[in-house]
ZAZA-207380 format. One record per residue: x, y, z of N, C-alpha, C in turn; residue in three letters. Coordinates in Angstrom, 3 decimals. Each point is the difference from the previous one (the first is absolute). Layout:
N
{rec {X,Y,Z},{X,Y,Z},{X,Y,Z},"ala"}
...
//
This chain:
164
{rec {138.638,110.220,100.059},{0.048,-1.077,-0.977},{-1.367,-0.199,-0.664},"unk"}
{rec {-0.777,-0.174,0.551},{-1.536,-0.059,-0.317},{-0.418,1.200,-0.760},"unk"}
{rec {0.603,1.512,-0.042},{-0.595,1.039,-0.968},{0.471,-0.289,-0.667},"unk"}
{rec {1.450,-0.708,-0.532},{0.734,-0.120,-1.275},{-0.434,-1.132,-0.642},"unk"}
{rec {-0.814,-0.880,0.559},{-0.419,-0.645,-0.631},{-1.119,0.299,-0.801},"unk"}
{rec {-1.276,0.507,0.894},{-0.973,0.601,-0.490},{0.534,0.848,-1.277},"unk"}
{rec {0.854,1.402,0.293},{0.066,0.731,-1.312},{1.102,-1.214,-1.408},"unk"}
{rec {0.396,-0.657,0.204},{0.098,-0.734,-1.081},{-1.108,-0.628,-0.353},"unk"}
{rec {-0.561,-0.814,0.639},{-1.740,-0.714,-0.429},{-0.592,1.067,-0.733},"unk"}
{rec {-0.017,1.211,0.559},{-0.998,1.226,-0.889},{0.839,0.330,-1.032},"unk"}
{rec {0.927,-0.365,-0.178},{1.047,0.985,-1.510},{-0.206,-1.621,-0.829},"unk"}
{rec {-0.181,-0.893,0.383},{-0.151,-1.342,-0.976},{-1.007,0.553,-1.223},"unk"}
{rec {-0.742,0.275,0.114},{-0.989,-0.135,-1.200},{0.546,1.367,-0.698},"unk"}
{rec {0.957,1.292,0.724},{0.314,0.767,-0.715},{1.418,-0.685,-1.008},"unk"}
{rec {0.688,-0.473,0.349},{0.922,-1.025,-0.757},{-0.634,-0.730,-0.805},"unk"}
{rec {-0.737,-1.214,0.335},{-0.893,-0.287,-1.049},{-0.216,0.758,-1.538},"unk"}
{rec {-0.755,0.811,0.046},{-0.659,1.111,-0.868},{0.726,0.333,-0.723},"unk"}
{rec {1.450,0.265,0.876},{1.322,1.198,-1.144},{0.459,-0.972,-0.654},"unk"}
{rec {-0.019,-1.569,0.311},{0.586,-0.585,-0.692},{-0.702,-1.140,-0.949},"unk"}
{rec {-1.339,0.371,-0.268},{-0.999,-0.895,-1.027},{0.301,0.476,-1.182},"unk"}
{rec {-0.170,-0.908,-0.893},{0.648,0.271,-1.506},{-1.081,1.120,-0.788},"unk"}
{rec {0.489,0.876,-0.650},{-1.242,0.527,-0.484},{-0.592,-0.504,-1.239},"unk"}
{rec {-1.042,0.473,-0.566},{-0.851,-0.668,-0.619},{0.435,0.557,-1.505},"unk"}
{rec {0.608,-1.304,0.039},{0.768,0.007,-1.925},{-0.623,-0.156,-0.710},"unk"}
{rec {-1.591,-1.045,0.247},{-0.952,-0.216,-1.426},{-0.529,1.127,-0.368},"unk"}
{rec {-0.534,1.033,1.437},{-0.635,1.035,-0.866},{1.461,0.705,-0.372},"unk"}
{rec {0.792,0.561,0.180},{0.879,0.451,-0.445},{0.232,-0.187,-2.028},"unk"}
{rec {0.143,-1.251,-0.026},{0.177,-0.282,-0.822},{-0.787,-0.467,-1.289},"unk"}
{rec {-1.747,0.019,1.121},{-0.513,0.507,-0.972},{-0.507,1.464,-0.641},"unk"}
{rec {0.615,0.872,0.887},{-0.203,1.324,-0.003},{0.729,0.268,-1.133},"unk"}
{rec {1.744,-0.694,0.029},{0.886,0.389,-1.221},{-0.622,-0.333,-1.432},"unk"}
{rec {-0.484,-1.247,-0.263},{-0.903,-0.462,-0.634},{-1.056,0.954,-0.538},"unk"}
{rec {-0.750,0.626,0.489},{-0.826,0.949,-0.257},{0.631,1.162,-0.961},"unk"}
{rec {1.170,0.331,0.735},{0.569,1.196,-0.339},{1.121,-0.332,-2.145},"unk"}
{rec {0.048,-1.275,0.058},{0.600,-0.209,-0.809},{-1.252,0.086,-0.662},"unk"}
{rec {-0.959,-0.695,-0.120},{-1.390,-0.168,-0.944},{-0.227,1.668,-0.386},"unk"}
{rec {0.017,0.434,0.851},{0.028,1.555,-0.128},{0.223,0.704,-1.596},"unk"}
{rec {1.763,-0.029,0.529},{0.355,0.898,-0.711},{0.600,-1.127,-1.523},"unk"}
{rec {-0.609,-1.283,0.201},{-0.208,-0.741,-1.642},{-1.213,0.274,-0.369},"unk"}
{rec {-0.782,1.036,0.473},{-1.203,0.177,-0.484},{0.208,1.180,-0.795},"unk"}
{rec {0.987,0.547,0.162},{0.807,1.630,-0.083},{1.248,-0.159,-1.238},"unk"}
{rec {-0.027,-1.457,-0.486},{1.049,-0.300,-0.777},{-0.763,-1.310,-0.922},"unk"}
{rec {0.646,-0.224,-1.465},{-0.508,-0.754,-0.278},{0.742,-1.534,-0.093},"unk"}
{rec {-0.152,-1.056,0.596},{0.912,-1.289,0.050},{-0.065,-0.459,-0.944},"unk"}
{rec {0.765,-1.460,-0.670},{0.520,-0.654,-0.545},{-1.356,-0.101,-0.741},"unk"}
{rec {-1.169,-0.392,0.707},{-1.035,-0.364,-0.850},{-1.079,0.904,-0.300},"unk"}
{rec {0.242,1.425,-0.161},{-0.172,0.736,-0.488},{-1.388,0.756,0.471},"unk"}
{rec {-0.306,-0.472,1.217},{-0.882,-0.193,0.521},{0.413,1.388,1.841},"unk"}
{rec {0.554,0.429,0.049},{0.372,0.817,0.823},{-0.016,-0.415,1.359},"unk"}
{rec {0.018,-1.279,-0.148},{0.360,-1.530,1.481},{0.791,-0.664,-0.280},"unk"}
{rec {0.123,-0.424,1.642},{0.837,-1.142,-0.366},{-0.414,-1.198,-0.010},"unk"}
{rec {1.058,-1.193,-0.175},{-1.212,-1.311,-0.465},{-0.215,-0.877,2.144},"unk"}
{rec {-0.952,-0.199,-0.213},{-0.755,-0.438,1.317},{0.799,-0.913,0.863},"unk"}
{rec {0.986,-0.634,-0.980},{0.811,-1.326,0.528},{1.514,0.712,0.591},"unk"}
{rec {-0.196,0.978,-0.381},{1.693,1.271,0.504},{-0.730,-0.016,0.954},"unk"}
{rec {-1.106,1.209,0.110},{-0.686,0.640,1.000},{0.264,-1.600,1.250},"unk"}
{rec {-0.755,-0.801,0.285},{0.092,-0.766,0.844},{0.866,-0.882,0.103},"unk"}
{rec {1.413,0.094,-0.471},{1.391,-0.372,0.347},{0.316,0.850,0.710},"unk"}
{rec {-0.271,1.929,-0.407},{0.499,0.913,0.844},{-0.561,-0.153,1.674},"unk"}
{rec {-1.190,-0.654,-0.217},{-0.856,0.026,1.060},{0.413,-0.953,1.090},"unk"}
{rec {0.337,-0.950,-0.354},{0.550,-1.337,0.771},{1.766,-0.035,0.199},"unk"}
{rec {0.858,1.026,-0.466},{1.620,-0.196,0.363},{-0.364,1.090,1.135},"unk"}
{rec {0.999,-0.814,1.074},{-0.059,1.148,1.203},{0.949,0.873,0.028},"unk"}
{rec {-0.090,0.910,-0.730},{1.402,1.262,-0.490},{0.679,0.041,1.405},"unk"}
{rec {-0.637,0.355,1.386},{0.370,0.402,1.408},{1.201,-1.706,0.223},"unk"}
{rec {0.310,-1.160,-0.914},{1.103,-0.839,0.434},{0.837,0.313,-1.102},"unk"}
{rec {0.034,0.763,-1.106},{0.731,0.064,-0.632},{1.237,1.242,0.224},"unk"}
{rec {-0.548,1.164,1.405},{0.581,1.008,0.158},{0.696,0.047,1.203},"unk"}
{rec {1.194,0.597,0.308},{0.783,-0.551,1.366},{-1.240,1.005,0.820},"unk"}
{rec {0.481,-0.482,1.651},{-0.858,-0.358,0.868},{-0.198,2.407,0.092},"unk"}
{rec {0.582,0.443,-0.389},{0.549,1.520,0.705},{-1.007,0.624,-0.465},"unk"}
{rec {-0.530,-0.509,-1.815},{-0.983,0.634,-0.408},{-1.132,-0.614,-0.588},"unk"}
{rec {-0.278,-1.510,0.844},{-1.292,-0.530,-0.174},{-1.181,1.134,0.294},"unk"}
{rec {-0.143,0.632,0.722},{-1.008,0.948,0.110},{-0.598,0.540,-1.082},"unk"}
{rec {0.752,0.318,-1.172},{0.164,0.631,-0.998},{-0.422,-1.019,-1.151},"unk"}
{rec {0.288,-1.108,0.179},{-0.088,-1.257,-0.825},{-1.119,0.208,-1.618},"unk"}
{rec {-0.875,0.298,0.455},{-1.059,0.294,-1.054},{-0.820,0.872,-0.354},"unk"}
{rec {0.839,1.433,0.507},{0.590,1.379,-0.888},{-0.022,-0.125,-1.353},"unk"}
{rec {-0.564,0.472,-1.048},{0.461,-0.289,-1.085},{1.311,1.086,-0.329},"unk"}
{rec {0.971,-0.599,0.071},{1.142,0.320,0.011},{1.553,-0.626,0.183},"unk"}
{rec {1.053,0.315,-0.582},{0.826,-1.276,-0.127},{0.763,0.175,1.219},"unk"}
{rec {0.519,-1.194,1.029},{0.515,-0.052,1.266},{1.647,-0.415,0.265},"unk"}
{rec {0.940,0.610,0.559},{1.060,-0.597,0.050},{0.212,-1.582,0.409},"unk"}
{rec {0.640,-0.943,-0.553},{-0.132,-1.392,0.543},{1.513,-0.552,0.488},"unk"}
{rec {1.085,1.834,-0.281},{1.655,-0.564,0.045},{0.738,0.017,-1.069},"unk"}
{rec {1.384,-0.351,0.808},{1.131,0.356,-1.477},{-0.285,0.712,-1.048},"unk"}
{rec {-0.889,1.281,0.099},{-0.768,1.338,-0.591},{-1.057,-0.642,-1.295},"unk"}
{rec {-0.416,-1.035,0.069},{-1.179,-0.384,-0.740},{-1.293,0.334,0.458},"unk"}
{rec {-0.686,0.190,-0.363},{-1.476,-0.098,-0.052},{-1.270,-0.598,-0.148},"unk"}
{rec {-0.977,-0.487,1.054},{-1.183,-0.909,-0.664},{-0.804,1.119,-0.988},"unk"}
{rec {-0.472,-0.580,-0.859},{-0.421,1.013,-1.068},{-2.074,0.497,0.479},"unk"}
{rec {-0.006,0.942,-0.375},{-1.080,0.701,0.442},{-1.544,-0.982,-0.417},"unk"}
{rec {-0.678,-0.268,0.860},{-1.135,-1.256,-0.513},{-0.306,0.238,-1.169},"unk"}
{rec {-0.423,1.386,-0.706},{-1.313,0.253,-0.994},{1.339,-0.558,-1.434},"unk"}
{rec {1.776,0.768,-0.114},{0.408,-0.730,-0.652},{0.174,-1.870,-0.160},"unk"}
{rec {0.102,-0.680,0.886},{-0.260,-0.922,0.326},{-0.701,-1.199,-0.645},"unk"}
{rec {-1.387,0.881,0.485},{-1.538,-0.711,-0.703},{0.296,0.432,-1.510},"unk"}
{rec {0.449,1.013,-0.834},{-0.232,0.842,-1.083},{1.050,-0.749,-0.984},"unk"}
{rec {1.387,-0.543,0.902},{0.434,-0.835,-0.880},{-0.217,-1.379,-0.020},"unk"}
{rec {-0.532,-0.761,0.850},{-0.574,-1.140,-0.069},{-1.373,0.044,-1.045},"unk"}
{rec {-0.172,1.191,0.181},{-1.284,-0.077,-1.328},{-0.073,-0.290,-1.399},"unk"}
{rec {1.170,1.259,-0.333},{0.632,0.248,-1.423},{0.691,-1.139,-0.428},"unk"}
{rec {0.375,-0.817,1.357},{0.604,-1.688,-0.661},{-0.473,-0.823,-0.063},"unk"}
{rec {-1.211,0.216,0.075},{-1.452,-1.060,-0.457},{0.136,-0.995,0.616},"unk"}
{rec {0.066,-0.592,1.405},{0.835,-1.587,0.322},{-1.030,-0.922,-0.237},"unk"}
{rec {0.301,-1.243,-0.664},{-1.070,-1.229,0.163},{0.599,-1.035,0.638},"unk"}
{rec {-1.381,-0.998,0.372},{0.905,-0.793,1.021},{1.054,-0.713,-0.381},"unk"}
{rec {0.212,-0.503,-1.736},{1.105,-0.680,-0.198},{1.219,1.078,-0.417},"unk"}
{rec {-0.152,0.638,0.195},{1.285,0.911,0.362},{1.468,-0.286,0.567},"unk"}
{rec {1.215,0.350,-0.303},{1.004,-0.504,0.153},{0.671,1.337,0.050},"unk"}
{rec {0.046,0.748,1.646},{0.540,1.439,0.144},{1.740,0.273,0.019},"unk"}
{rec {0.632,0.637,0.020},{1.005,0.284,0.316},{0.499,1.501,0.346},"unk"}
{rec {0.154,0.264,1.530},{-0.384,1.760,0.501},{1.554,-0.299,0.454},"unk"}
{rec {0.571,0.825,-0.784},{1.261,0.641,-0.113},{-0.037,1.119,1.289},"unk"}
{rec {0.959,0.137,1.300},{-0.119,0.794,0.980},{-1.519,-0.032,1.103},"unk"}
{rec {0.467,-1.239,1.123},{-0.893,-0.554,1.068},{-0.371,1.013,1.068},"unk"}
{rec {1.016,1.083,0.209},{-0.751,0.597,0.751},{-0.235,-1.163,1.381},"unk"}
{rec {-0.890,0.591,0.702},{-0.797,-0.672,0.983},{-0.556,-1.296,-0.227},"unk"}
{rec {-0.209,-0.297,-1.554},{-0.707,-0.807,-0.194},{-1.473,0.172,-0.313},"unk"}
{rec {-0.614,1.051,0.105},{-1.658,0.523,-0.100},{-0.583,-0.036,-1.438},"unk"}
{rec {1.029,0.207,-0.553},{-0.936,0.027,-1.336},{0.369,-1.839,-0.892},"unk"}
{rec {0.541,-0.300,0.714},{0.317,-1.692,-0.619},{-1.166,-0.768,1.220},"unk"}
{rec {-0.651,0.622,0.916},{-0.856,-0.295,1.006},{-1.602,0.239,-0.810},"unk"}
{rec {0.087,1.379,-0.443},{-1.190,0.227,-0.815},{-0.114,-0.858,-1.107},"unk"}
{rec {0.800,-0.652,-0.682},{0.188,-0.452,-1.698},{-0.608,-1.166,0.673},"unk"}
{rec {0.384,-1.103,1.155},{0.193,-0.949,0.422},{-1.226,-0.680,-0.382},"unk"}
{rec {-1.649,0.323,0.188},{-0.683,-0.261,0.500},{-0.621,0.160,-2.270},"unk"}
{rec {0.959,0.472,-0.591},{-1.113,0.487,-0.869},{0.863,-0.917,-1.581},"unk"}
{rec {1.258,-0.472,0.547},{0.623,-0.926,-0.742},{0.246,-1.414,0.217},"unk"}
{rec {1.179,-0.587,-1.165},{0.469,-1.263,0.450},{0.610,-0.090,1.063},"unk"}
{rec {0.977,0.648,-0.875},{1.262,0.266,1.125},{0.877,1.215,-0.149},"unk"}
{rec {0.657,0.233,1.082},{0.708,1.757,-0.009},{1.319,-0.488,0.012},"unk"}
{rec {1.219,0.146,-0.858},{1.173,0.012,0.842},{0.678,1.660,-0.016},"unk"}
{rec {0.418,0.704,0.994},{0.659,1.049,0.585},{1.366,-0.245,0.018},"unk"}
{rec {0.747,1.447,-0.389},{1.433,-0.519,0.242},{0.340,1.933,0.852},"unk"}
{rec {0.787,-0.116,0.838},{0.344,1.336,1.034},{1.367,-0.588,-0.250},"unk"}
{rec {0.686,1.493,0.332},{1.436,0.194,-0.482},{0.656,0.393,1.562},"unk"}
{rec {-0.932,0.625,0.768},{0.411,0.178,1.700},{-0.265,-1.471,0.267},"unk"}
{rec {1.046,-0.882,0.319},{-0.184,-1.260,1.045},{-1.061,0.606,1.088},"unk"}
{rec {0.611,0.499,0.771},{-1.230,0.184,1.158},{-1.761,0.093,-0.261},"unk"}
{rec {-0.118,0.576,-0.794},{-0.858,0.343,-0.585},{-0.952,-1.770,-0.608},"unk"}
{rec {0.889,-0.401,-0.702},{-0.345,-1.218,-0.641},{-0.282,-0.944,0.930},"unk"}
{rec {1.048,-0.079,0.875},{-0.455,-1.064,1.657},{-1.388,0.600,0.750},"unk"}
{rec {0.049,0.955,-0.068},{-0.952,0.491,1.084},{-1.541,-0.255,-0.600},"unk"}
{rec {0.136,-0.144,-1.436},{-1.581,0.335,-1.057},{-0.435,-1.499,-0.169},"unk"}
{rec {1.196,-1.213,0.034},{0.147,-1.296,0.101},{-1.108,-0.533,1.222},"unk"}
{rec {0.709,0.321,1.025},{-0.518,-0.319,1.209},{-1.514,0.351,0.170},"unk"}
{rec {-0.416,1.611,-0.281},{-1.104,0.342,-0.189},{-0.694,-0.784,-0.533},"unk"}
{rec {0.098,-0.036,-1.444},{-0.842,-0.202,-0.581},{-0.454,-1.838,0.223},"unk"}
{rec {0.744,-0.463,0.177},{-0.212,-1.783,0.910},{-0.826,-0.279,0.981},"unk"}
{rec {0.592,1.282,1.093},{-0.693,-0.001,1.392},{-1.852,0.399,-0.790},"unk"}
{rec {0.288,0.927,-0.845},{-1.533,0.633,-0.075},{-0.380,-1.399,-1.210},"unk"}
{rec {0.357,-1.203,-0.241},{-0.752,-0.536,-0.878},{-0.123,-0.050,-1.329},"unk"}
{rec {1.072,1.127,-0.488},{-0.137,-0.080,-1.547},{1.087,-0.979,-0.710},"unk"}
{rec {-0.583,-1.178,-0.259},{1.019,-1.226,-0.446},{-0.075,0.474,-1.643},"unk"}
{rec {-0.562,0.424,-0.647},{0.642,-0.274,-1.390},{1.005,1.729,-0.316},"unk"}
{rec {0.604,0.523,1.150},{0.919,1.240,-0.056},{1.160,-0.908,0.240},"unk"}
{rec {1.319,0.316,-1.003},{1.302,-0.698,0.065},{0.560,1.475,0.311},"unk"}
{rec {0.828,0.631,0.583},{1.045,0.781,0.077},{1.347,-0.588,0.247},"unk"}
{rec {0.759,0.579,-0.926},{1.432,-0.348,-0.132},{0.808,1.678,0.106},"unk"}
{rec {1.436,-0.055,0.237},{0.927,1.079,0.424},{0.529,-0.121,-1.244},"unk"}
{rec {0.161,1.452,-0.380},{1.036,0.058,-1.529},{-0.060,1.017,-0.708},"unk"}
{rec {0.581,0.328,-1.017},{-0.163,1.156,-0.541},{-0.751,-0.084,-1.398},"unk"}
{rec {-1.027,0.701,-0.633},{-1.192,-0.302,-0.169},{0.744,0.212,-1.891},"unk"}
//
């Protein structure tokens, strides 16, 4: 009884370890990097071959890794687009940032993002407008981006179910 205790006491901190969250800021500011990148490689909205500073640090502050089911958070901030269900897709970051750019948002802005998805890119707008309303045509989809996006704090995102 006493060795089985001991070798569990010694596997504690190995449990521990496997199960600490990994480190999403640098992650995500790594993705961040990689988008600045290749807008350096393209020329944006403002003609200027960037993007505007206020995208960049919306991209920087949405935590893409809650917007993606749990199978391929690992993957979360890949620049690349991720399955999220009912065969949709979260869309790849660098498009993302690239169309939040080209739509110039100001804060009195009054959005309307036709197809919610996860909710991520009405998460990115959130911070850079009035207000967002989203409409998703998968119910599930629309409940699930609802909840998200509440739990994570973004009060001026409305999502509604419907066909767009």
């Amino acid at each position: 009884m006493v060795r089985t205790l001991v070798l569990l006491v010694t596997a504690l901190p190995l449990l521990t370890a496997a199960t600490a969250e990994p480190d999403y800021g640098a992650a995500r500011q790594k993705m961040v990097d990689t988008i600045e990148g290749l807008a350096t490689r393209i020329t944006g909205a403002h003609g200027t071959g960037s993007l505007a500073p206020s995208v960049l640090t919306a991209m920087r502050q949405v935590p893409r890794h809650e917007f993606v089911p749990t199978e391929v958070r690992a993957a979360a901030y890949d620049n690349r687009p991720l399955p999220i269900g009912y065969g949709q897709t979260i869309s790849q970051p660098y498009i993302v940032a690239l169309m939040t750019d080209l739509a110039r948002p100001d804060k009195e802005d009054v959005v309307l993002e036709v197809g919610t998805g996860s909710g991520y890119q009405a998460a990115v707008l959130s911070p850079l407008v009035n207000r967002v309303y989203s409409i998703e045509i998968v119910e599930a989809l629309a409940k699930r981006a609802t909840e998200r996006l509440a739990a994570l704090s973004y009060g001026n995102v409305t999502v509604r179910h419907g066909d767009g």
